[in-house]
C-alpha positions as a Markdown table, in Angstrom:
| # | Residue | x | y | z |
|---|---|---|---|---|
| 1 | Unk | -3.9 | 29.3 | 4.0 |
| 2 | Unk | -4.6 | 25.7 | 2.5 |
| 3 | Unk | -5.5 | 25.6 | -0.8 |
| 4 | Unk | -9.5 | 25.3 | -1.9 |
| 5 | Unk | -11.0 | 21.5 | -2.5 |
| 6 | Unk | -13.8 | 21.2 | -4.8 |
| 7 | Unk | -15.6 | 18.2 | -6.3 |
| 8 | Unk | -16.2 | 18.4 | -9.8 |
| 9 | Unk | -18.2 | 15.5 | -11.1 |
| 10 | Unk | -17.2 | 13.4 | -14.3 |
| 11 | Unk | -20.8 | 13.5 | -15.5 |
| 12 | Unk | -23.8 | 11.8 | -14.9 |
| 13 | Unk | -22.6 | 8.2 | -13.3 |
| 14 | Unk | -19.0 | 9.6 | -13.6 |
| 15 | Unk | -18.7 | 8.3 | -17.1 |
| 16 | Unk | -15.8 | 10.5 | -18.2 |
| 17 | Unk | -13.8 | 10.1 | -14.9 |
| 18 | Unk | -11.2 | 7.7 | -16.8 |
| 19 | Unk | -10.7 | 10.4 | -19.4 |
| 20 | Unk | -10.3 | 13.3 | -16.4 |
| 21 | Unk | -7.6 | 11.1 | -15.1 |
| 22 | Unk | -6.0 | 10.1 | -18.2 |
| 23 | Unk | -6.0 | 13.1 | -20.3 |
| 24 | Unk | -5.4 | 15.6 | -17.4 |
| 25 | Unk | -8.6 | 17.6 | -17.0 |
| 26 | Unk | -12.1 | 18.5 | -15.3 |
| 27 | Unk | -14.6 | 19.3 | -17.2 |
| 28 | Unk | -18.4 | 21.0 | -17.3 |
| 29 | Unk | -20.9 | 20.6 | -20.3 |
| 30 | Unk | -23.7 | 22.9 | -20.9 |
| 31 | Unk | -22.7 | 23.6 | -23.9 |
| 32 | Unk | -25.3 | 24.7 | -26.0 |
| 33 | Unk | -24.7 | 28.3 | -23.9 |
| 34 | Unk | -21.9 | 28.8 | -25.9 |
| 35 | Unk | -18.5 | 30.0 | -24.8 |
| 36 | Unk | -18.3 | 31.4 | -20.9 |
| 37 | Unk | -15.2 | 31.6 | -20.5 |
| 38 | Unk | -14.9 | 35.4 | -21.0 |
| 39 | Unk | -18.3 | 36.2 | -18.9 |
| 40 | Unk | -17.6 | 37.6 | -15.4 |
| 41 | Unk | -21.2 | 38.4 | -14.4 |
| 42 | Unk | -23.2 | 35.6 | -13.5 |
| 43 | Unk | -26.5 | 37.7 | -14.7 |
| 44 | Unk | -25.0 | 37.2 | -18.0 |
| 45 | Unk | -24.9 | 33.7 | -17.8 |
| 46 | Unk | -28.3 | 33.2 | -16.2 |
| 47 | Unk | -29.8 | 35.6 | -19.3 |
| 48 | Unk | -28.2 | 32.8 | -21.0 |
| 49 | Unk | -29.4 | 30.0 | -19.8 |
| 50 | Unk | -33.1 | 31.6 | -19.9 |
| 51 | Unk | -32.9 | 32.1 | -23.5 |
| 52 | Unk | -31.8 | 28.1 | -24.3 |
| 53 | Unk | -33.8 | 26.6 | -21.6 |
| 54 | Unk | -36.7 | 28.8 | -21.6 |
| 55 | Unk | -39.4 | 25.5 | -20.7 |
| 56 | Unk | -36.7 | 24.5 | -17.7 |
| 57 | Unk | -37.4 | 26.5 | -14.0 |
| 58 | Unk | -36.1 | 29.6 | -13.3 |
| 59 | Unk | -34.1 | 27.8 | -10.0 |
| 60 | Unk | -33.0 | 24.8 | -12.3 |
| 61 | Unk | -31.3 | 27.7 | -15.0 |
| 62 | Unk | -30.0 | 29.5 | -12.0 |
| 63 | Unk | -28.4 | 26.6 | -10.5 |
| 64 | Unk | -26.5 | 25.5 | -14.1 |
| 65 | Unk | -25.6 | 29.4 | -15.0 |
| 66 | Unk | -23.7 | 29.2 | -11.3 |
| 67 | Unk | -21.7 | 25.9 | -11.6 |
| 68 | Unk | -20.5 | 27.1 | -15.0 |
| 69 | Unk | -20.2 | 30.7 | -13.4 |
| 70 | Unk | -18.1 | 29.2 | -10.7 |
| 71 | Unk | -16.0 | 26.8 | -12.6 |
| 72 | Unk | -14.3 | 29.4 | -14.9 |
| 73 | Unk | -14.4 | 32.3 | -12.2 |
| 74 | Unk | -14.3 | 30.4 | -8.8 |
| 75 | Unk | -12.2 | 27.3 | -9.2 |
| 76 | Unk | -8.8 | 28.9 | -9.1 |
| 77 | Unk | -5.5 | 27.9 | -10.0 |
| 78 | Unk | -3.8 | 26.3 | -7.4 |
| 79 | Unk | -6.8 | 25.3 | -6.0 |
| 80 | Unk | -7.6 | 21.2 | -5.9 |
| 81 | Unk | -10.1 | 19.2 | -7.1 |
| 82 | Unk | -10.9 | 15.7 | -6.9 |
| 83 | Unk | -13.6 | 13.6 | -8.9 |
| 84 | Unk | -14.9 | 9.9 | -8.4 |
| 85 | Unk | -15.1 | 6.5 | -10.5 |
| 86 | Unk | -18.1 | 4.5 | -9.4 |
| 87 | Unk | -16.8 | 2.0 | -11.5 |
| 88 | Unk | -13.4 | 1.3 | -9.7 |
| 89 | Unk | -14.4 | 3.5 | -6.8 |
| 90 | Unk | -12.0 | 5.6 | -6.7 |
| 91 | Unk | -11.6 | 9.2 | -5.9 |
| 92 | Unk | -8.6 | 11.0 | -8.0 |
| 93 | Unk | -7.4 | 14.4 | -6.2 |
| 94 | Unk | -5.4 | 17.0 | -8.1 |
| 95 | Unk | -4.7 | 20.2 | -8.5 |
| 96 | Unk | -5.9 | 23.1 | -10.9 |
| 97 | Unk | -3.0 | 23.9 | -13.3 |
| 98 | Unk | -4.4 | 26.2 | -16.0 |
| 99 | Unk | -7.9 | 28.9 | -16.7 |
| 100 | Unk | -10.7 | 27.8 | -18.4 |
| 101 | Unk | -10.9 | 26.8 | -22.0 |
| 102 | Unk | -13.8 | 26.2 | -24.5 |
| 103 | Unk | -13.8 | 23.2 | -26.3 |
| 104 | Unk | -17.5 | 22.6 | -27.6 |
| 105 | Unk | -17.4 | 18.9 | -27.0 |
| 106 | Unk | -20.7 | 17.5 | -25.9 |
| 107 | Unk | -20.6 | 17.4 | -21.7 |
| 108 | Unk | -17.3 | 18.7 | -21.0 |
| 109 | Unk | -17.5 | 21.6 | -22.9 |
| 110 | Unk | -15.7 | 23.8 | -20.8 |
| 111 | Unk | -12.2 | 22.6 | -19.1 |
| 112 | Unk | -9.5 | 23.1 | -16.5 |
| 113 | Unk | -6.0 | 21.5 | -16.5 |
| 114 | Unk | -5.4 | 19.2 | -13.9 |
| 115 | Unk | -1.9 | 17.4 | -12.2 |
| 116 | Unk | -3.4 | 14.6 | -10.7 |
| 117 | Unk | -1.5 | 14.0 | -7.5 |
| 118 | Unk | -2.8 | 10.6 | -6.4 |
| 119 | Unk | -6.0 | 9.1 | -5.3 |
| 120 | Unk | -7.9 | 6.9 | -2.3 |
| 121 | Unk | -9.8 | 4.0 | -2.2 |
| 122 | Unk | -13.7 | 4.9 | -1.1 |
| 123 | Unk | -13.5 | 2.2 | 1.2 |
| 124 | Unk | -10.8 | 3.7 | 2.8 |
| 125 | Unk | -13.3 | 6.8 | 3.5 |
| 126 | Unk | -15.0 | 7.5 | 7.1 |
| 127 | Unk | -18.3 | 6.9 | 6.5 |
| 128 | Unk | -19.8 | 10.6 | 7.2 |
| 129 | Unk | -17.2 | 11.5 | 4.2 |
| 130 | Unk | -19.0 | 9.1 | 1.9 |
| 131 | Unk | -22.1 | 10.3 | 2.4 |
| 132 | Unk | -21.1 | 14.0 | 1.9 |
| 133 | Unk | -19.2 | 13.6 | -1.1 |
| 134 | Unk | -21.7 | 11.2 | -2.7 |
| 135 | Unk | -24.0 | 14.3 | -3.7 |
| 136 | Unk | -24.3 | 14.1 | -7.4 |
| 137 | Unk | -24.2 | 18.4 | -7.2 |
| 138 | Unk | -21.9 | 18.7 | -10.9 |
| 139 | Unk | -19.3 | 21.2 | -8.4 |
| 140 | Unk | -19.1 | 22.1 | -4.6 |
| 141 | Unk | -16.8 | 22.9 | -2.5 |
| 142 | Unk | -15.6 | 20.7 | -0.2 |
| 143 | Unk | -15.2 | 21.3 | 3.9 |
| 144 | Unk | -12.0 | 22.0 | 5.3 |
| 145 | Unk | -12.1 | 19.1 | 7.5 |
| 146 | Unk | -13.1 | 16.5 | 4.9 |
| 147 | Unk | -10.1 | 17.9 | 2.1 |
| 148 | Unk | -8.0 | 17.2 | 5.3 |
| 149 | Unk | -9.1 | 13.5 | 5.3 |
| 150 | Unk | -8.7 | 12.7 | 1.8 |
| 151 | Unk | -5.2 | 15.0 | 1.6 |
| 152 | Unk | -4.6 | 12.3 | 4.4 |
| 153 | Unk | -5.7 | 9.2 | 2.5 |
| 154 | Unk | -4.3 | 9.6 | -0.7 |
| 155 | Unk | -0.4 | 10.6 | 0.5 |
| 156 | Unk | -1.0 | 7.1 | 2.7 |
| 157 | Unk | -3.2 | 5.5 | 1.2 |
| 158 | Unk | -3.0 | 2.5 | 3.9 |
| 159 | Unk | -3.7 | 5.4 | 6.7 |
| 160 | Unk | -7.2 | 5.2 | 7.4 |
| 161 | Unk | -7.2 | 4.8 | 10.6 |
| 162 | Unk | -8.0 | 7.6 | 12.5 |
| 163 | Unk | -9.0 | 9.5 | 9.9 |
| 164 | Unk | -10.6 | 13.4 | 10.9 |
| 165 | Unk | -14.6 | 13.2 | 11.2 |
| 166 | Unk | -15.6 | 15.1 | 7.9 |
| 167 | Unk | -17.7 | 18.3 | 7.9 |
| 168 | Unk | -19.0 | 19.5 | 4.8 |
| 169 | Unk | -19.2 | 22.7 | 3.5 |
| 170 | Unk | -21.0 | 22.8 | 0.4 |
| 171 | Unk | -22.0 | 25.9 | -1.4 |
| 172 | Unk | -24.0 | 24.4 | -4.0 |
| 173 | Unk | -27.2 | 25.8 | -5.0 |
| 174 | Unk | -30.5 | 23.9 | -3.4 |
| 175 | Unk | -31.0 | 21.5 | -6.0 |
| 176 | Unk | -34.9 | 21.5 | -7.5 |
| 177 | Unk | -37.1 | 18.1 | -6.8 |
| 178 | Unk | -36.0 | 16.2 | -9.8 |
| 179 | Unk | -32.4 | 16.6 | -8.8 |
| 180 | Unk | -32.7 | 15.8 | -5.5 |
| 181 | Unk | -34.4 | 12.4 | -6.1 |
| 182 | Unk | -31.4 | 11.5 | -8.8 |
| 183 | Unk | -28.9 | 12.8 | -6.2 |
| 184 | Unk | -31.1 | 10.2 | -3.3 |
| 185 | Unk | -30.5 | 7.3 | -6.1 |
| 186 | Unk | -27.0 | 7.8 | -7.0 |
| 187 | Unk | -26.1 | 7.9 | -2.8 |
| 188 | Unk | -28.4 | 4.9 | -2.8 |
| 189 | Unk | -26.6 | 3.1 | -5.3 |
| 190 | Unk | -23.2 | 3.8 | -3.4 |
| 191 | Unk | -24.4 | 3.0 | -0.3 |
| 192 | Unk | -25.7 | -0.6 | -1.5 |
| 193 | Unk | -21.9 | -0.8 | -3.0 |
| 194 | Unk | -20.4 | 0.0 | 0.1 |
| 195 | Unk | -22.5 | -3.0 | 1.7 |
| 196 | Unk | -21.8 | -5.2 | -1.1 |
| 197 | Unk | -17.8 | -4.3 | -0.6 |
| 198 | Unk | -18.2 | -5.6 | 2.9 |
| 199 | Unk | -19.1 | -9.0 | 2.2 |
| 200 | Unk | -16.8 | -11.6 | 2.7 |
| 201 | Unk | -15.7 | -13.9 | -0.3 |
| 202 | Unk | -18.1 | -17.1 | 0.1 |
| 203 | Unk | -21.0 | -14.5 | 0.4 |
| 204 | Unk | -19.7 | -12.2 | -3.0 |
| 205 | Unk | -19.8 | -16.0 | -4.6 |
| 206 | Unk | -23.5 | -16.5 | -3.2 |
| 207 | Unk | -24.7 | -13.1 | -4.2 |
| 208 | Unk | -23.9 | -13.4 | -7.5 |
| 209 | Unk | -25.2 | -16.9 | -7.8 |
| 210 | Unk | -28.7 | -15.6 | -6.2 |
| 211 | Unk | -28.7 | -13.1 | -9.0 |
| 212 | Unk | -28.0 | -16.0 | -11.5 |
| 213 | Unk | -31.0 | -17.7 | -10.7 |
| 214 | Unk | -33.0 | -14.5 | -10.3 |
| 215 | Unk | -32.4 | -14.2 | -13.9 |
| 216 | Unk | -34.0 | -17.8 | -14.5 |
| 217 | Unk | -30.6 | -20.0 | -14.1 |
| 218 | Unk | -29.7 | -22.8 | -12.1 |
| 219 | Unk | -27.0 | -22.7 | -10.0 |
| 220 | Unk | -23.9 | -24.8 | -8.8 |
| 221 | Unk | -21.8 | -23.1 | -5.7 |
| 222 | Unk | -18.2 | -24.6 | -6.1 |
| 223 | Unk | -16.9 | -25.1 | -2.2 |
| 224 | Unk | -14.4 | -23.6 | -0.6 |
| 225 | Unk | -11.3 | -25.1 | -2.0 |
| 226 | Unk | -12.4 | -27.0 | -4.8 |
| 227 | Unk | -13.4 | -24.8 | -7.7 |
| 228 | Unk | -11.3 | -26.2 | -10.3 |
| 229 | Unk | -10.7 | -22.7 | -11.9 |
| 230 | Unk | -14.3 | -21.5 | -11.6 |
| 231 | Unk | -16.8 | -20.6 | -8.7 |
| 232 | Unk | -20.2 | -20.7 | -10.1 |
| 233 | Unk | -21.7 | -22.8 | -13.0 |
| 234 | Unk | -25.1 | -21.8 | -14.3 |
| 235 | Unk | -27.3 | -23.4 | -16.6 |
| 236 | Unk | -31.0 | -23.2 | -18.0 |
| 237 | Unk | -31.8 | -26.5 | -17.1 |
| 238 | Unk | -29.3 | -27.4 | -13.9 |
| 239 | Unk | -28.1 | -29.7 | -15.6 |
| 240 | Unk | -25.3 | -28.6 | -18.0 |
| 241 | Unk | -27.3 | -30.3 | -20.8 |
| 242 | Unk | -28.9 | -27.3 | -22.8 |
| 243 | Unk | -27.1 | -24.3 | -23.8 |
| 244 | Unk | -26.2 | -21.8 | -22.8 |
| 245 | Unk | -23.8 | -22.8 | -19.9 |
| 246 | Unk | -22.2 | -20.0 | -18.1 |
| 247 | Unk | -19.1 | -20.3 | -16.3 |
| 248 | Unk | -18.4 | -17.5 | -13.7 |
| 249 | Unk | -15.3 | -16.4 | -11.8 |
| 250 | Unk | -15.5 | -14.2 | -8.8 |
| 251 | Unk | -12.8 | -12.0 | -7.5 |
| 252 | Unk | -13.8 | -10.3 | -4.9 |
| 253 | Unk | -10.4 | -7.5 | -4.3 |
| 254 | Unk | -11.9 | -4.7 | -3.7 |
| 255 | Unk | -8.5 | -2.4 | -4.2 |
| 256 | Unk | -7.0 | -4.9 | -6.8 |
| 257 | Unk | -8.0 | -4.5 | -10.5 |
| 258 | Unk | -7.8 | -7.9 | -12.8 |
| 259 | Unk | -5.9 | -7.9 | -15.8 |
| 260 | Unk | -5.4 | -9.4 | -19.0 |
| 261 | Unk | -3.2 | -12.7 | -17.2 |
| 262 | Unk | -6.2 | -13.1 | -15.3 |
| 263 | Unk | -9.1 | -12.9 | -18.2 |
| 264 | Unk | -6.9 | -15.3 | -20.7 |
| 265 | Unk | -6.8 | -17.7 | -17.7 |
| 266 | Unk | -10.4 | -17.6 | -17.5 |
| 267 | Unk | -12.0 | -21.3 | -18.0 |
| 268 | Unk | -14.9 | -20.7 | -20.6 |
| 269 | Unk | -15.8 | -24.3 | -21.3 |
| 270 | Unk | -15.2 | -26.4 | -24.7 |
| 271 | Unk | -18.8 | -26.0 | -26.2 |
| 272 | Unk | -19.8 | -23.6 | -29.2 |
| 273 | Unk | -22.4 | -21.7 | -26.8 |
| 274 | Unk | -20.4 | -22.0 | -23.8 |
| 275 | Unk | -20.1 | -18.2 | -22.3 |
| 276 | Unk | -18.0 | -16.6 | -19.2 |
| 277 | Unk | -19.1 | -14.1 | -16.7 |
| 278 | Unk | -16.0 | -12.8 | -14.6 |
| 279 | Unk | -16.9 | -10.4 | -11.7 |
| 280 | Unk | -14.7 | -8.6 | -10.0 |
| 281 | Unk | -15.3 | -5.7 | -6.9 |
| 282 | Unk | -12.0 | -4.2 | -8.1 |
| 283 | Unk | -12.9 | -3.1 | -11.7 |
| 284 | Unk | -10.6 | -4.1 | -14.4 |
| 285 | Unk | -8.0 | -2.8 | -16.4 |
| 286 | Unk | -8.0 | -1.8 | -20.1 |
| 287 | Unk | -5.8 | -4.6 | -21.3 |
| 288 | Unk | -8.6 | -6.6 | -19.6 |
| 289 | Unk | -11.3 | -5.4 | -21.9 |
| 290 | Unk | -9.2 | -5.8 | -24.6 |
| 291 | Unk | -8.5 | -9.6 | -24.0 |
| 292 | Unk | -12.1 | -10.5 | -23.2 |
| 293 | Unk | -13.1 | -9.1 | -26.8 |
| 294 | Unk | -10.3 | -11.1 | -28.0 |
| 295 | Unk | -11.3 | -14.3 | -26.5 |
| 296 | Unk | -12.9 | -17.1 | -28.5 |
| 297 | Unk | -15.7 | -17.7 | -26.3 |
| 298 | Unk | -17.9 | -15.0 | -25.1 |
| 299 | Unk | -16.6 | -13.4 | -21.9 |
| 300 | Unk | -18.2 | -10.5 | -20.1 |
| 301 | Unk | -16.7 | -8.6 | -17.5 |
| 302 | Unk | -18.6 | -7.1 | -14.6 |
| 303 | Unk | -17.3 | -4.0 | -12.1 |
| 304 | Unk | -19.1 | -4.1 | -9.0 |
| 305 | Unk | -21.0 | -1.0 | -10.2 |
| 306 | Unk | -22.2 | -3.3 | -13.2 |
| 307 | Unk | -23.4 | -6.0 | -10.5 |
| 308 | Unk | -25.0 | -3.3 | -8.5 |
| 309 | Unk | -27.1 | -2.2 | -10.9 |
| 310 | Unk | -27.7 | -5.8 | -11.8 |
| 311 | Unk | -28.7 | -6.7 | -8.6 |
| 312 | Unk | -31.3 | -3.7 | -8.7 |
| 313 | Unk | -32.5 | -5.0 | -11.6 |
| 314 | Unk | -33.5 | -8.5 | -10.8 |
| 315 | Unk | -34.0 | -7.8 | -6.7 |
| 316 | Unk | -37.9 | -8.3 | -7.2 |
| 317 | Unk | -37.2 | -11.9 | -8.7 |
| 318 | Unk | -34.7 | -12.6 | -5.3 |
| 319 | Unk | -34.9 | -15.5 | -3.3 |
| 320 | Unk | -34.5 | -15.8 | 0.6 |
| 321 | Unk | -30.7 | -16.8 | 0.0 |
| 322 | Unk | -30.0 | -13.3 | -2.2 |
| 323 | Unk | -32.2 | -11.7 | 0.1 |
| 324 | Unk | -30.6 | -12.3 | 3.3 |
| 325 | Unk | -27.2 | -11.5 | 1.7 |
| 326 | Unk | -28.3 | -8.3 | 0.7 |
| 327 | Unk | -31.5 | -6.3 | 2.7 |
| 328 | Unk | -33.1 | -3.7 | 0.7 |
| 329 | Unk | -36.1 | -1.7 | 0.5 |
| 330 | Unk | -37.8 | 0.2 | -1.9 |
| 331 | Unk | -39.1 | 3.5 | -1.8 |
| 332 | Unk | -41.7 | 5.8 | -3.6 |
| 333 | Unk | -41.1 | 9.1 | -4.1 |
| 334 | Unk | -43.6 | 11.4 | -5.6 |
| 335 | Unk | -43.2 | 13.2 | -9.2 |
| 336 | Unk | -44.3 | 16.1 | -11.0 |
């Protein structure tokens, strides 16, 4: 019998999913319910929850005592997990190497030991598996037929063709109303990153230059061919004349992170309040953070979750251009 896949979520936005990967672990917070990991009745942990969170709902206690009850008596050894990156959009599978332990840190509180085996591009996803795995539930369990996919994926990571159609099953708890609507925004925001991903360069380089002038710049497009080491040019004035001017680069690679080489080759311009804005789809590495702090003109690096969000931002102030480039349409949902 094939081993378990569960998702277990790097936090709110996936913030710690770096540190899952690179310190070998999974992790669940909670932790103002103290230890768990000796507790093998949920009752106790729900008595628990009730006595921190007494002003929460009894469903929203219920659902948090079970993901914590699950994680250190469900998720089993042997069994695999895998966790996302919105930044560089990428899922990391592995496999559960050790019980539960009790740290106290603040959001991963309580942790499992991973060996992370490998991990797949979510472009590289059927669509149907996006959508089910983009549920911002902190653990479920993943369908037999989707863990088949991503199995797939990541030991050929060039293989998505004929991938299997993914069925979920999740066990999750229903999740109350305010979950639901930050599970609807989080999909909402992959989804608009999927779209964005599909764009072709020339349109990447016009998206970002309609958010540019959304922001109150003036833009200059370089053409295809003739950049001279930069793709946009924006300015307050559209002329170059009054500071700041902002010279912006554009990779647009969605499986290709840009490094170091590629940030110190970065034209910034010769004047004091010259800045650079390099965007790239693929994310960047560490020794690219590192150099653009280093640099000695402003430079700030943007993921295609940070233009995303951008983009959300500043849509209101779009014109036709950034518009037509990128549809959206806003929703209301009601709240308590």
């Amino acid at each position: 019998m094939s081993a378990k896949l569960w998702m277990v979520r790097a936090g709110r936005g996936g913030v710690f999913a770096d540190e899952f990967v690179r310190d070998n672990f999974v992790a669940i917070g909670w932790e103002e319910a103290g230890d768990p990991t000796a507790v093998r009745e949920r009752a106790e942990l729900v008595a628990r929850f009730a006595k921190v969170w007494p002003e929460a709902s009894e469903q929203s206690r219920f659902q948090g005592a079970s993901v914590v009850f699950r994680f250190v008596n469900e998720l089993a050894v042997g069994d695999e997990v895998i966790t996302y990156d919105p930044g560089t959009r990428v899922y990391s599978l592995g496999e559960i190497i050790g019980v539960a332990t009790w740290t106290g840190v603040e959001h991963r509180a309580t942790r499992r030991a991973v060996k992370w085996k490998g991990s797949v591009a979510r472009d590289l996803l059927s669509a149907n598996c996006r959508a089910k795995l983009g549920s911002i539930a902190t653990m479920f369990l993943v369908g037999s037929e989707g863990a088949t996919e991503v199995r797939g994926l990541v030991a050929r990571p060039e293989g998505a063709a004929g991938a299997a159609p993914f069925v979920a099953a999740s066990t999750a708890v229903e999740q109350p109303a305010t979950e639901v609507l930050a599970s609807i925004e989080e999909q909402a925001i992959e989804r608009i990153k999927d779209r964005i991903a599909g764009l072709d360069w020339e349109q990447m380089q016009e998206l970002v230059a309609a958010l540019l002038r959304a922001m109150g710049y003036r833009t200059h497009v370089s053409p295809r061919g003739a950049d001279r080491g930069r793709d946009i040019l924006a300015t307050t004035d559209g002329f170059g004349f009054k500071p700041p001017r902002i010279f912006v680069e554009v990779k647009h690679r969605p499986r290709e992170a840009m490094g170091a080489p590629q940030v110190r080759a970065m034209p910034v311009g010769s004047l004091v309040d010259d800045r650079g804005l390099f965007v790239s789809t693929g994310g960047f590495t560490r020794e690219a953070y590192y150099e653009a702090e280093r640099s000695q003109r402003p430079i700030s690096l943007m993921t295609l979750d940070d233009l995303t969000r951008a983009i959300l931002d500043a849509y209101p102030s779009f014109d036709e251009i950034g518009r037509s480039l990128l549809p959206l349409q806003r929703i209301y949902w009601p709240i308590d």
